[in-house]
Residue, then its C-alpha position, 0 to 999 in steps of 0.5 A: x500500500x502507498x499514501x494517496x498524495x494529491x497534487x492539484x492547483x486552482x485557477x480562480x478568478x478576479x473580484x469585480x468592484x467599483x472604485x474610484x480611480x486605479x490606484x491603491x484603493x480602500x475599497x468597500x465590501x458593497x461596492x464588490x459586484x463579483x466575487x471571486x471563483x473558480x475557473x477550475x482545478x487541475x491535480x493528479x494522484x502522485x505516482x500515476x500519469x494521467x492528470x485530471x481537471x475539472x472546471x466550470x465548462x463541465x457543467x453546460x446547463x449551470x455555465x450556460x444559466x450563471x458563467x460564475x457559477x463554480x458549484x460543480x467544480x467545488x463539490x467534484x474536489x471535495x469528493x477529490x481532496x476527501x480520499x487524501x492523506x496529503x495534499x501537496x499545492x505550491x503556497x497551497x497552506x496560504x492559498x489553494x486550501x483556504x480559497x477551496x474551504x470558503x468555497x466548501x462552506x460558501x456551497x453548504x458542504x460539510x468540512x473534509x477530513x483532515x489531511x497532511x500539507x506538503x507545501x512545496x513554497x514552504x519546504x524550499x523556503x525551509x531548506x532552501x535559499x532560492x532567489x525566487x521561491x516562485x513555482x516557475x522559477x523553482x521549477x526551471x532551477x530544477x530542470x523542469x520546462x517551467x509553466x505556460x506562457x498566457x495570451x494578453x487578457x487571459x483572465x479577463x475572458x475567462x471572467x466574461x465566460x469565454x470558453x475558448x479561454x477557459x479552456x486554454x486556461x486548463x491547460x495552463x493549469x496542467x502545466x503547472x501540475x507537471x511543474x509542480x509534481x517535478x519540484x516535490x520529487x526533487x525537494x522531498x530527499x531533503x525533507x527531515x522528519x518528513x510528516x507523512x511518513x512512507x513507512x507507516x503504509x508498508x504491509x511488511x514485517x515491523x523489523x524491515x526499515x522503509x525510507x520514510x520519503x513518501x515519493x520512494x518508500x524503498x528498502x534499499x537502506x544501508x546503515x551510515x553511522x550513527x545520529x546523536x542527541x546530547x542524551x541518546x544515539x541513533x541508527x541512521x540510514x542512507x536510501x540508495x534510490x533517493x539519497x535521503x537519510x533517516x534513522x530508526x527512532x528507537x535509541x542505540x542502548x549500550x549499557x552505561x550510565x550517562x550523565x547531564 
């Protein structure tokens, strides 16, 4: 068995207002005409290779009635997020999971089951001093094609419901999978203590060590060294597949007496 980990990224609209002039504004709740939705939402399931979308032309009859109608994307992803034990967005603790939960409680539907973060914005601010933290300059320092290039306007025709942009902006959005798929395989070797550990869904005997990485979950560990805390040692391992360390979270036990 292997965790079900989620990438997926949405595309959301603007918020339609009337102001006073273009520049920084203090504008008021009631003079907001639009609120912000969803044009729609990519993701796919860590280790297959087809990815998946789904978006607001989905539903002819609810676009043709309301183009700003993003019911049937809201509640397809609530089914989706649902049968998740992580879910890995880029800045996804501070945008994609708040945004998609005031659409959950905004469509009346119950909250999700809790499920783990692997943020890859967080992550590669973590360890990592990238002069960018960006998902398109991540991904183009680490090989990867990088996101796709919009045409002139592009939010502004999905806003009006044009089905052309719409559906260019799906493939937007699945370009940015691939980015991001490409960015949490490479950045989750350097993970410590990773929060979803590959371990805990291995059929095998206990006495087996599994790479806790959750992108490999391989046996093949070799012993290297020892980790040391100022009261303890412990075992550590280097995985051959994926070049991540780990060690075992019982302590070595030699039979002396330490001090503090």
């Amino acid at each position: 068995m292997k965790p079900k980990i989620l990438i997926w990224d949405v595309e959301s609209s603007y918020i339609e207002c009337r102001t006073f002039g273009v520049r920084l504004q203090n504008i008021l709740p009631q003079n907001i005409t639009q609120d912000k939705h969803l044009f729609c939402v990519c993701y796919k399931w860590y280790g297959e290779s087809k990815t998946h979308s789904i978006s607001i032309l989905d539903d002819p009859k609810r676009f043709k009635k309301d183009h700003h109608d993003d019911y049937h994307v809201v509640k397809h992803m609530h089914g989706i997020l649902s049968q998740a034990h992580a879910h890995v967005a880029h800045y996804g603790d501070g945008f994609d999971m708040p945004l998609i939960q005031e659409r959950f409680i905004c469509h009346g539907l119950p909250p999700i089951p809790k499920i783990i973060s692997l943020d890859t914005c967080k992550i590669a601010k973590k360890y990592f001093k990238f002069t960018s933290y960006k998902l398109d300059f991540i991904a183009q320092k680490l090989g990867h094609i990088g996101k796709l290039v919009n045409p002139t306007n592009l939010w502004n025709k999905c806003f009006d419901g044009d089905e052309k942009a719409l559906q260019r902006m799906v493939r937007y959005c699945k370009r940015d999978i691939s980015a991001l798929c490409h960015i949490f395989e490479r950045l989750m070797p350097y993970v410590k203590n990773n929060p979803l550990n590959a371990g805990l869904f291995h059929e095998g005997g206990e006495n087996s060590p599994v790479c806790p990485n959750p992108t490999c979950g391989s046996h093949d560990l070799i012993k290297r060294g020892y980790e040391y805390t100022r009261v303890n040692k412990y075992q550590r391992y280097k995985c051959r597949v994926c070049g991540s360390w780990s060690n075992e979270r019982t302590a070595v036990r030699e039979g002396r007496v330490m001090l503090k």
